[in-house]
N, C-alpha and C positions, 0 to 999 in steps of 0.2 A: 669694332669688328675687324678692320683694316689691320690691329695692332695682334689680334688675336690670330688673322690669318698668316702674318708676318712669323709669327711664333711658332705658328703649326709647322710650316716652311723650313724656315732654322734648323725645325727639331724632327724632321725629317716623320712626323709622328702619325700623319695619316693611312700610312702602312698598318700599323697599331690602330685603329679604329674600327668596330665592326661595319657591315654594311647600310646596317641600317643606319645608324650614328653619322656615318658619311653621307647619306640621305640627307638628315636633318640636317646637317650644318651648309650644305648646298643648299635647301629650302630656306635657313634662316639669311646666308645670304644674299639670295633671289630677294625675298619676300622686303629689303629695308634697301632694295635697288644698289646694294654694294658689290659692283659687278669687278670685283678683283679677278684680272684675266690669267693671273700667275695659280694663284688659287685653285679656280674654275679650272686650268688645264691640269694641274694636278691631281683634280678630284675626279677627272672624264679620266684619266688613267689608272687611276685605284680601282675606279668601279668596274671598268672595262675589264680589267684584272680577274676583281671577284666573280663578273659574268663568264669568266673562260673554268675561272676554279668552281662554278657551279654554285655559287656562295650568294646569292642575291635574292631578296624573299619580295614578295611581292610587293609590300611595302616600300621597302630600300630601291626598289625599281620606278615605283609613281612619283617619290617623292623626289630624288635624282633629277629623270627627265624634264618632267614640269618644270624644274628649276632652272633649266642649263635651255630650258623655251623660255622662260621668261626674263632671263638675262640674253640671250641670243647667244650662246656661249655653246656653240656642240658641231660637230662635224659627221658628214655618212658613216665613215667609218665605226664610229663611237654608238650609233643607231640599227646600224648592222648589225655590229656584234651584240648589242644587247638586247633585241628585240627578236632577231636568231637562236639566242641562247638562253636568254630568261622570260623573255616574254611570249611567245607564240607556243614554244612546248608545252605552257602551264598556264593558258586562259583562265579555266576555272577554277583556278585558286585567286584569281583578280578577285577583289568585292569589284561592284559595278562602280562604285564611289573612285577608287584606284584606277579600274578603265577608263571611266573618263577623264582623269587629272593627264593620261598618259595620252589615250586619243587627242585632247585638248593639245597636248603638245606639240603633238605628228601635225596638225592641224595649223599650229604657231610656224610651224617650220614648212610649213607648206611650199615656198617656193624651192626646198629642196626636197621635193617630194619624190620618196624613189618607190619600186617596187615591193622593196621592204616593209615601207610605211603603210603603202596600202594592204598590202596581205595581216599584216597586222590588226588591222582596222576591221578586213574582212572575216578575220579568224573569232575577233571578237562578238561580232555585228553576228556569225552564224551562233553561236554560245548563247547569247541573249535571248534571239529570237527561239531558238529551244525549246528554253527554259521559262518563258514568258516572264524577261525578268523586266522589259521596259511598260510593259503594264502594269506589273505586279507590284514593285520593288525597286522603281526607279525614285529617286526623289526629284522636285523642280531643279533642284539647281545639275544632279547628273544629267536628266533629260537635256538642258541648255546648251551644256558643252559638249554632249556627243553629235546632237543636228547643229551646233556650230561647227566641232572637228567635221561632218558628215559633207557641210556645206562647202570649206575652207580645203579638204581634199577633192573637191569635186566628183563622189560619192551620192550621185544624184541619183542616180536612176534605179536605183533599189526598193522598188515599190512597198517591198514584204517591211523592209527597216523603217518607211518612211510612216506606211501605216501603223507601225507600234509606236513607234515616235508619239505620232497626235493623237491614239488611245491613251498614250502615255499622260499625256498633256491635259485631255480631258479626265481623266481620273483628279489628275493633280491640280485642277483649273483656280481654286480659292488660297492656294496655298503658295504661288509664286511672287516674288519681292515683285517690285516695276523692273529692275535692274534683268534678272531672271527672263522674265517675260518676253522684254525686250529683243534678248538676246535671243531664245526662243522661237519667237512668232518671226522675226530676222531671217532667221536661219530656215524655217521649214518652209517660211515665202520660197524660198527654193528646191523644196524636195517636195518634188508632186507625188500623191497619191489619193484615192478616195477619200481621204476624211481631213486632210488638209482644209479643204474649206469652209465642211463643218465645224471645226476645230476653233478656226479664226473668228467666225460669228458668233458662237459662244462667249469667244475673249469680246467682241465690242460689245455682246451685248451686256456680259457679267462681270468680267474681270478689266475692263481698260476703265469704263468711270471709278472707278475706284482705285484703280492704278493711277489715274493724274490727279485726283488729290492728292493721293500720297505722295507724290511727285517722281518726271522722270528726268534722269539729264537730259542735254542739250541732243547729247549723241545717241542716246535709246529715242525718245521721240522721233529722230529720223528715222531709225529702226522700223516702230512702231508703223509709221507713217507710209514708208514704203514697202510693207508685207500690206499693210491692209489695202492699199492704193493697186497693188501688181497682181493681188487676189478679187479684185473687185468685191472687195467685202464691206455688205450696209453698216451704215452707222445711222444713230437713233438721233432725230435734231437735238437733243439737251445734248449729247455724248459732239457733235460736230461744234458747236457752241461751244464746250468747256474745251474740246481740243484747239480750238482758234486760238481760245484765250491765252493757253501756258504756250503755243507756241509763239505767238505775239511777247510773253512774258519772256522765253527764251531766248527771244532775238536777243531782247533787250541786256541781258546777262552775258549771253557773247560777246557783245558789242564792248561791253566793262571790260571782258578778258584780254580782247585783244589789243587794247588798248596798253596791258601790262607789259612792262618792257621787259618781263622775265617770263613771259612766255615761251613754252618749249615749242620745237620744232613739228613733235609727235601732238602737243595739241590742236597744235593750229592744223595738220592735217587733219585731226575727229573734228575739229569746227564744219571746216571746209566740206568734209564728207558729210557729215550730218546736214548742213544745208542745201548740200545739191542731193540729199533724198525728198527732203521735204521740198523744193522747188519740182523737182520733178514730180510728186506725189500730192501739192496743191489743188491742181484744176482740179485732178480726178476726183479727190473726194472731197471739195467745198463747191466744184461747179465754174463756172468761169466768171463770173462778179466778182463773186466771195475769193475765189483762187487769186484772183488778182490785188482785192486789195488785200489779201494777206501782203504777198510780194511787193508789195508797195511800200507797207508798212517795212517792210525787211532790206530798203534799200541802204540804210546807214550798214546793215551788214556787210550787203553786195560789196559797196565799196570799200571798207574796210578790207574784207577778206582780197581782193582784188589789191590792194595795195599792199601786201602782204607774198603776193605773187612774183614769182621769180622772174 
């Protein structure tokens, strides 16, 4: 890919490419973590381009941003002009699939969160609720990353969004991965509304024992663990039992990892954050015996991660 972007470059050829095409080849880059910054700057200039010549279709727009979020590769500027000009005049030509890759974004960029970002978010968020398109027509996996963008922009207090969210969620309750879920009940642990809580008792009662067989990582079970922990939501004794067990089984799998001496930076912080949900989220839903020996058992982690500490 390096060899092909290198060529592009030389041959000055990205001008010559449609918008969409420049889309894709941003997302192929993104997607195999080949974060060529010479590249990427050249491609945030093309597109910006086509945004000003009115040339950018709503596709060429999701697939773009996502991409330039997931290499960390983008500047206000670059956010500005495209969400000014291609994206907030023309909401409803988004499928909801597209808004969310783009809110996901806004979301990933969150510490440069400007006013831009949120009016986008907003513009989107009225369109939806319309249209009843997050009960209707959402799938699991859009539902996930708009109450993660929702949660990530700090986008809380939107009652009307937060209850289509988890009508949303219950519609779609049999049909989300663990991974989904996770990400899901994570997120809407923080956007209160009326059926938030309904919503969560459903997942322990129908969709989590069947989520931990199938299995969750290390980093969604903390997910997991502190929505249901911050919402005070029951768990059934066979369903607290099988969750002891994989998160005992998790420690132990961490503990492999960090042992790896090529260990990235960005993992060992999901270690780290994943265990300090579930430390926090023990007493409350095992009780204080069981909380503790959980934590007991988790102390080769403690130290571990602890020595690992800056």
């Amino acid at each position: 890919l390096r060899d092909i972007g290198d060529k592009l470059l030389e041959q000055e050829s990205l001008r010559d490419i449609d918008p969409v095409a420049l889309g894709s080849l941003a997302n192929a880059f993104s997607r195999t973590a080949c974060n060529d910054r010479r590249l990427f700057d050249e491609l945030m200039i093309q597109i910006k381009q086509r945004a000003m010549l009115s040339q950018l279709t709503p596709a060429a727009v999701s697939l773009s941003i996502n991409a330039f979020a997931l290499v960390r590769c983008h500047d206000e500027d670059f956010l500005q002009t495209v969400l000014e000009l291609a994206v907030i005049p023309q909401v409803t030509a988004f499928t909801l699939t597209q808004a969310s890759l783009i809110v996901d974004a806004l979301g990933r960029c969150a510490e440069e969160t400007s006013c831009i970002s949120l009016q986008a978010f907003q513009t989107f968020s009225k369109h939806w609720l319309q249209q009843g398109l997050l009960e209707e027509v959402a799938t699991p996996g859009d539902l996930a990353y708009l109450a993660q963008a929702a949660s990530r922009l700090r986008i809380t207090e939107d009652t009307a969004l937060n209850l289509a969210l988890a009508f949303g969620g219950l519609r779609q309750l049999g049909r989300f991965s663990p991974s989904q879920l996770a990400m899901f009940c994570g997120s809407l642990a923080r956007l209160p509304c009326s059926g938030r809580e309904g919503f969560l008792a459903a997942v322990a009662l129908h969709a989590l024992p069947q989520s931990l067989h199938q299995g969750f990582s290390f980093g969604e079970l903390g997910q997991m663990t502190k929505a249901l922990a911050s919402c005070d939501t029951p768990l059934t004794a066979n369903t607290l039992v099988l969750m002891r067990t994989k998160l005992a089984v998790a420690a132990q799998e961490a503990v492999a990892d960090l042992k790896n001496p090529a260990l990235s930076q960005d993992a060992l912080t999901g270690t780290a954050s994943a265990a300090e949900r579930v430390f926090e989220a023990s007493i409350h839903l095992f009780g204080f015996e069981q909380g503790h020996q959980l934590l007991s058992a988790w102390r080769p982690l403690t130290v571990l991660l602890y020595s690992h500490a800056p």
